[in-house]
ROKE-708357 format. One record per residue (C-alpha): residue number from 1; residue in one letter; x, y, z. Coordinates in steps of 0.5 Angstrom, whole numbers, plus 500, padded with zeros to 3 digits. Example, Ala and Ser with C-alpha at 12.3 -4.5 7.8 and 13.67 -1.06 7.14 Angstrom:
BEGIN
<rec><resi>1</resi><resn>a</resn><xx>525</xx><yy>491</yy><zz>516</zz></rec>
<rec><resi>2</resi><resn>s</resn><xx>527</xx><yy>498</yy><zz>514</zz></rec>
//
This chain:
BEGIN
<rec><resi>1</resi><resn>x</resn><xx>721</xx><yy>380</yy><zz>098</zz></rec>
<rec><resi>2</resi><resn>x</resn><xx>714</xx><yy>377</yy><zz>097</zz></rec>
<rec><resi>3</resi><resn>x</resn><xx>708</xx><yy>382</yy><zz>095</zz></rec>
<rec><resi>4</resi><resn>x</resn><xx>701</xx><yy>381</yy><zz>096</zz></rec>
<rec><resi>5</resi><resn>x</resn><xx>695</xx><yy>385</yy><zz>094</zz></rec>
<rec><resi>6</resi><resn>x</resn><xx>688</xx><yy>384</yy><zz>090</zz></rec>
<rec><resi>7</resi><resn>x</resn><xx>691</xx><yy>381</yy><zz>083</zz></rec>
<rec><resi>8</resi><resn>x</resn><xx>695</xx><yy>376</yy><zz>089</zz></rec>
<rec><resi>9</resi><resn>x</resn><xx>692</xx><yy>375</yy><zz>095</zz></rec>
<rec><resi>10</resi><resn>x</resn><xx>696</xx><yy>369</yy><zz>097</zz></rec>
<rec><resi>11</resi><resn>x</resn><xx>703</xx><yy>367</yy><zz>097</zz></rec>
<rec><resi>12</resi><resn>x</resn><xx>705</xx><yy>359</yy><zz>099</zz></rec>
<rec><resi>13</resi><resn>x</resn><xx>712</xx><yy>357</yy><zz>101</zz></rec>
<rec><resi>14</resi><resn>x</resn><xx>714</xx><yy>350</yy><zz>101</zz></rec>
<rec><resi>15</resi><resn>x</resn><xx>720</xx><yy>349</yy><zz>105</zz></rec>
<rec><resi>16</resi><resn>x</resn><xx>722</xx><yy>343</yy><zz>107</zz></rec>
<rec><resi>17</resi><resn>x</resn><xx>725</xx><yy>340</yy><zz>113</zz></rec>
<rec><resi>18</resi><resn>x</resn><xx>728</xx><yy>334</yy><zz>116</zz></rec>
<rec><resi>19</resi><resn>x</resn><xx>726</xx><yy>326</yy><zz>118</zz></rec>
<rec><resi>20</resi><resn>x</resn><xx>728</xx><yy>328</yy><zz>125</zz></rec>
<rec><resi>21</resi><resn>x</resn><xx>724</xx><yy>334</yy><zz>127</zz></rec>
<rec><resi>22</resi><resn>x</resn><xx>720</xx><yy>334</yy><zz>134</zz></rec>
<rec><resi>23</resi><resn>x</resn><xx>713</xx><yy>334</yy><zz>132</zz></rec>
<rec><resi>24</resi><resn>x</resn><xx>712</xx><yy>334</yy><zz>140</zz></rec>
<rec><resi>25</resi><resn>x</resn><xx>706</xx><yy>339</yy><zz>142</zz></rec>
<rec><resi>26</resi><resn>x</resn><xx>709</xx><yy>341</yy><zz>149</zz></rec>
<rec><resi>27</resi><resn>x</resn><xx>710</xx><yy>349</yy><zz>150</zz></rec>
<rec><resi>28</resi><resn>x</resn><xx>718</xx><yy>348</yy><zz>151</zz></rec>
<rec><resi>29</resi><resn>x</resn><xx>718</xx><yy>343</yy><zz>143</zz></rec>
<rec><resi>30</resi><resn>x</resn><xx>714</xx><yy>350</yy><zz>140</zz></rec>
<rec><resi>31</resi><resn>x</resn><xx>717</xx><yy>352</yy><zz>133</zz></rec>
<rec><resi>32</resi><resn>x</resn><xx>717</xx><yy>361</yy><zz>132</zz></rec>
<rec><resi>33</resi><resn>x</resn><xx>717</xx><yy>363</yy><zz>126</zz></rec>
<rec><resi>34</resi><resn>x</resn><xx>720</xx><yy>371</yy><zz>125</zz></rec>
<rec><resi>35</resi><resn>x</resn><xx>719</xx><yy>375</yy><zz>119</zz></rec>
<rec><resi>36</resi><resn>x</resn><xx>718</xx><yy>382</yy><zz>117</zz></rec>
<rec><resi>37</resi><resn>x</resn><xx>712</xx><yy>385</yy><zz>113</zz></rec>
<rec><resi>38</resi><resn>x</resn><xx>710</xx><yy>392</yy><zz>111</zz></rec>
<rec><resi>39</resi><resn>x</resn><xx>702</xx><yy>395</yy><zz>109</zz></rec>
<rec><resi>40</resi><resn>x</resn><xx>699</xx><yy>390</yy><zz>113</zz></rec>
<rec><resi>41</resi><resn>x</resn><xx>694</xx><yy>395</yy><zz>116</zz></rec>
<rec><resi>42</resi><resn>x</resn><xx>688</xx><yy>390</yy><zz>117</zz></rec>
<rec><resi>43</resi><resn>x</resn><xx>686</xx><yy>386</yy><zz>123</zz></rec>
<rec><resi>44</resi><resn>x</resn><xx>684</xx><yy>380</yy><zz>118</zz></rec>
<rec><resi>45</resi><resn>x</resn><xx>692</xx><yy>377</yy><zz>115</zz></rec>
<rec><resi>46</resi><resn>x</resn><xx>693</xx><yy>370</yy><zz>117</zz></rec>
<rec><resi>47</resi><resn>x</resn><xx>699</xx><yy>366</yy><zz>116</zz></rec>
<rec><resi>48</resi><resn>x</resn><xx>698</xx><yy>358</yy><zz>117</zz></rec>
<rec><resi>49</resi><resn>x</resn><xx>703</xx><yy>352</yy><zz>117</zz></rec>
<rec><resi>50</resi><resn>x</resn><xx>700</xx><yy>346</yy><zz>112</zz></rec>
<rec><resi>51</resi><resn>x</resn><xx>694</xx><yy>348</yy><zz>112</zz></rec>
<rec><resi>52</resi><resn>x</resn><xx>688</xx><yy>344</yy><zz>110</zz></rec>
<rec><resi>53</resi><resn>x</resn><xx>686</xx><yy>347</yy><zz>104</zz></rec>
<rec><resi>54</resi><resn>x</resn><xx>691</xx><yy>352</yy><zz>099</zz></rec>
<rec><resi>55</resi><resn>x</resn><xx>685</xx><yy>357</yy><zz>099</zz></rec>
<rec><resi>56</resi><resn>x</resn><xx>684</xx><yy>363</yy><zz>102</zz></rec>
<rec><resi>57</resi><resn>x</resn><xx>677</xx><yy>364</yy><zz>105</zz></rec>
<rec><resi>58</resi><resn>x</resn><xx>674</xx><yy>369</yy><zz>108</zz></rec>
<rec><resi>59</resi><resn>x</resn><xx>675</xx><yy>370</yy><zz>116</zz></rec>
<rec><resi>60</resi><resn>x</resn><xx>668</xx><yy>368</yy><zz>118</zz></rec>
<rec><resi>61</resi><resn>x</resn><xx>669</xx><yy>362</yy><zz>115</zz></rec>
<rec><resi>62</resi><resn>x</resn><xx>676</xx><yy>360</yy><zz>115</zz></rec>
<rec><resi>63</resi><resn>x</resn><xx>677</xx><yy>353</yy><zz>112</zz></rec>
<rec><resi>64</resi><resn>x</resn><xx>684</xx><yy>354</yy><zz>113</zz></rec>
<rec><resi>65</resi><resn>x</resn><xx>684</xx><yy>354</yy><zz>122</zz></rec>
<rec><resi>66</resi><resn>x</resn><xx>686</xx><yy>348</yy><zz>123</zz></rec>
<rec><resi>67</resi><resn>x</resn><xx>693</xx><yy>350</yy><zz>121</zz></rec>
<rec><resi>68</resi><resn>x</resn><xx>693</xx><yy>358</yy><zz>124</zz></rec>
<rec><resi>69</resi><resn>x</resn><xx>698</xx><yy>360</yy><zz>128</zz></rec>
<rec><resi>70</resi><resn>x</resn><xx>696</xx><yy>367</yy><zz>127</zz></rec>
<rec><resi>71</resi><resn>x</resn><xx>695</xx><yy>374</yy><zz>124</zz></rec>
<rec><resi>72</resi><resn>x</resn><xx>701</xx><yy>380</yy><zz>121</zz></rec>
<rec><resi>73</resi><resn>x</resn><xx>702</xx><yy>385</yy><zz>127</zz></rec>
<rec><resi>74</resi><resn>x</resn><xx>698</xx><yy>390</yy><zz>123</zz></rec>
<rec><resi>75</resi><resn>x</resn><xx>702</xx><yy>396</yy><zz>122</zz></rec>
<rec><resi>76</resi><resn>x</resn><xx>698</xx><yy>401</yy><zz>121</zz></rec>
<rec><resi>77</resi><resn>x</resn><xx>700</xx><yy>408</yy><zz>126</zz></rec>
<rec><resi>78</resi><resn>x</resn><xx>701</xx><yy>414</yy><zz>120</zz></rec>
<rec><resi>79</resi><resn>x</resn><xx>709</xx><yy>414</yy><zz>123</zz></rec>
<rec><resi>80</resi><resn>x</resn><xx>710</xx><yy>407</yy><zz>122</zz></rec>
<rec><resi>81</resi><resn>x</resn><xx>707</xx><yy>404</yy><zz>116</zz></rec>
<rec><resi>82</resi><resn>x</resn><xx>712</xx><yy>406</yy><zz>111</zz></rec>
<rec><resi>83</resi><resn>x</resn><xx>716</xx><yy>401</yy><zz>116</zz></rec>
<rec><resi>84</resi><resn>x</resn><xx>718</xx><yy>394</yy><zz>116</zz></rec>
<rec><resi>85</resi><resn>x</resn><xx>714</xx><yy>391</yy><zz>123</zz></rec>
<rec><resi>86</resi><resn>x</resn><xx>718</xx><yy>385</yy><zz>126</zz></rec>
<rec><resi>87</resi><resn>x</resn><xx>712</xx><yy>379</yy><zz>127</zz></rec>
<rec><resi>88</resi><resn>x</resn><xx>714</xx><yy>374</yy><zz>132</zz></rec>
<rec><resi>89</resi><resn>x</resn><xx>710</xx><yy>367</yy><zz>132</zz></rec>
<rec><resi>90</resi><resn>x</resn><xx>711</xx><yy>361</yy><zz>137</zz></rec>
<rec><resi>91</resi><resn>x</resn><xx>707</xx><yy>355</yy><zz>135</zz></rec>
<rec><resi>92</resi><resn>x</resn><xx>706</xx><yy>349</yy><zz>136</zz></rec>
<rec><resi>93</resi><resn>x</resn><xx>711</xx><yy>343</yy><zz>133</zz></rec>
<rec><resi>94</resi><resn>x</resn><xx>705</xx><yy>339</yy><zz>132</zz></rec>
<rec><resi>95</resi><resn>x</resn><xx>703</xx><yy>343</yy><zz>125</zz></rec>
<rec><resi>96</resi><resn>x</resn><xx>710</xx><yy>341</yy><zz>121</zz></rec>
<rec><resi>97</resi><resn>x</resn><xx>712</xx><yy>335</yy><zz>118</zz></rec>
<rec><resi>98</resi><resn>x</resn><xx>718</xx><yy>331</yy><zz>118</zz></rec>
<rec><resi>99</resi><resn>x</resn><xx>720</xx><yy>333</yy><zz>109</zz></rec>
<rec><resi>100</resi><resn>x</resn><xx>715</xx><yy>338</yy><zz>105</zz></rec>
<rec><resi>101</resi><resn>x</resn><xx>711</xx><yy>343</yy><zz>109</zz></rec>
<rec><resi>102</resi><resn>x</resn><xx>708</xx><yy>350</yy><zz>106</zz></rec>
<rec><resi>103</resi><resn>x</resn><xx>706</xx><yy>356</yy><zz>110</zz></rec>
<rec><resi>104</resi><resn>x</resn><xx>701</xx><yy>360</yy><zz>107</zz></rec>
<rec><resi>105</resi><resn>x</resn><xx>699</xx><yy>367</yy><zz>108</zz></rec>
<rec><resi>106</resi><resn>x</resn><xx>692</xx><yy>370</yy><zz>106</zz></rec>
<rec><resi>107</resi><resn>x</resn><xx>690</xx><yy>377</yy><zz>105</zz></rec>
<rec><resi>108</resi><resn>x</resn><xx>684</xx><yy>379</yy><zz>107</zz></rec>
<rec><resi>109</resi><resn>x</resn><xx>680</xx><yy>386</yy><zz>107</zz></rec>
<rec><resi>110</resi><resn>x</resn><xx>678</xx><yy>391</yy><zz>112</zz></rec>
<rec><resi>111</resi><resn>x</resn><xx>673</xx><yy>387</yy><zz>115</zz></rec>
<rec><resi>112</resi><resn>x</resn><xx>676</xx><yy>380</yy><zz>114</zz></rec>
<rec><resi>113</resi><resn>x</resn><xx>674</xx><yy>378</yy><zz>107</zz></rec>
<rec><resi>114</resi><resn>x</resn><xx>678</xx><yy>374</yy><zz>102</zz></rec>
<rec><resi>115</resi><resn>x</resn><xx>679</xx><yy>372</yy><zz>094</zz></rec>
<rec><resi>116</resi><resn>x</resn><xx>680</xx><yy>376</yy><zz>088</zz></rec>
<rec><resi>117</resi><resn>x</resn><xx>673</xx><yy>379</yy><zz>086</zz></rec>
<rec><resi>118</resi><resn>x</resn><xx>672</xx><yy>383</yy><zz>094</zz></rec>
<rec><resi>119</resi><resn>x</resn><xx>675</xx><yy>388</yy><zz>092</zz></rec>
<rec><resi>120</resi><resn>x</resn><xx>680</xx><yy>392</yy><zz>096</zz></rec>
<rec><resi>121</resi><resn>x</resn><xx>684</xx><yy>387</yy><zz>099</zz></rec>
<rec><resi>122</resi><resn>x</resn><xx>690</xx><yy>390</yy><zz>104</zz></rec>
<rec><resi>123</resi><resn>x</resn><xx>697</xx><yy>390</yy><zz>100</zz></rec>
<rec><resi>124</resi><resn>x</resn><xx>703</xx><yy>386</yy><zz>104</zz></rec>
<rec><resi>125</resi><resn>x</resn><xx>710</xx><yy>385</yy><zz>103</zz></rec>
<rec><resi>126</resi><resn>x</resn><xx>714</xx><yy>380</yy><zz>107</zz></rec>
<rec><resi>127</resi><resn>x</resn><xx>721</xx><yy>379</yy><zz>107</zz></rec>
<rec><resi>128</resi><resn>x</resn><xx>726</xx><yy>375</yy><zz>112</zz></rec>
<rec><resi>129</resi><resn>x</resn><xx>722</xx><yy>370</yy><zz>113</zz></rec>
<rec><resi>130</resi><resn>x</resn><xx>726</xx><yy>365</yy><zz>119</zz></rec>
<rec><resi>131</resi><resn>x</resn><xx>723</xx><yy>359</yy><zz>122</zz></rec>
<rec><resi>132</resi><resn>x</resn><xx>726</xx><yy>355</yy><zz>129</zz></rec>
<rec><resi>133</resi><resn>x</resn><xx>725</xx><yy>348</yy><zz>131</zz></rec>
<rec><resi>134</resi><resn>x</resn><xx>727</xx><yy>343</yy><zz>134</zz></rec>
<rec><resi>135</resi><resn>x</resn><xx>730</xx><yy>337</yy><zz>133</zz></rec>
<rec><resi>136</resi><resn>x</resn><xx>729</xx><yy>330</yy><zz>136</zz></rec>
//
């Protein structure tokens, strides 16, 4: 379990993966990425696999784009926030490298800034972090 919040708005996984991974960006060659994440009541927390930069910035201004495959399920309905939130992300294949990639989560606030000095970032926990490929 991983725990973000104003004093660590970014977490970075290296993970790595083998020489024959199928780069295709072809619907059918997609990669998933499952995880579970709790308090991410915010529409802005994005995750991003090898994105350009290791720097969290503000949604209006995402340097990291390029490498998005999305936003945390925001989880926030009184019932239902103190509870894991399954997030299911398909992507394209083309975002991972054949040995060291990275994902990169980025919390932001209510109105989608990041970095340490905004203030009042949403708090995130993830866990069980699983990604599917294929293989050439």
């Amino acid at each position: 379990q991983f725990d973000m919040s104003d004093s660590v708005p970014t977490l970075l996984v290296n993970f790595t993966l083998p020489n024959n991974v199928n780069r295709s960006s072809s619907t059918s060659n997609s990669a998933v990425i499952d995880l579970e994440a709790l308090g991410s009541e915010f529409n802005y927390n994005e995750i991003y696999v090898n994105p350009p930069t290791t720097v969290c910035t503000s949604n209006a201004t995402d340097a990291n784009q390029a490498g998005s495959i999305g936003t945390l399920q925001e989880h926030d309905d009184t019932n239902l926030k103190g509870e894991w939130a399954a997030n299911h992300k398909a992507f394209s294949s083309a975002l991972l490298l054949a040995g060291a990639n990275q994902l990169m989560f980025c919390i932001r606030s209510i109105s989608g800034e990041a970095g340490p000095n905004v203030g009042n970032l949403d708090n995130v926990s993830v866990r069980s972090i699983v990604l599917h490929y294929h293989t050439n």
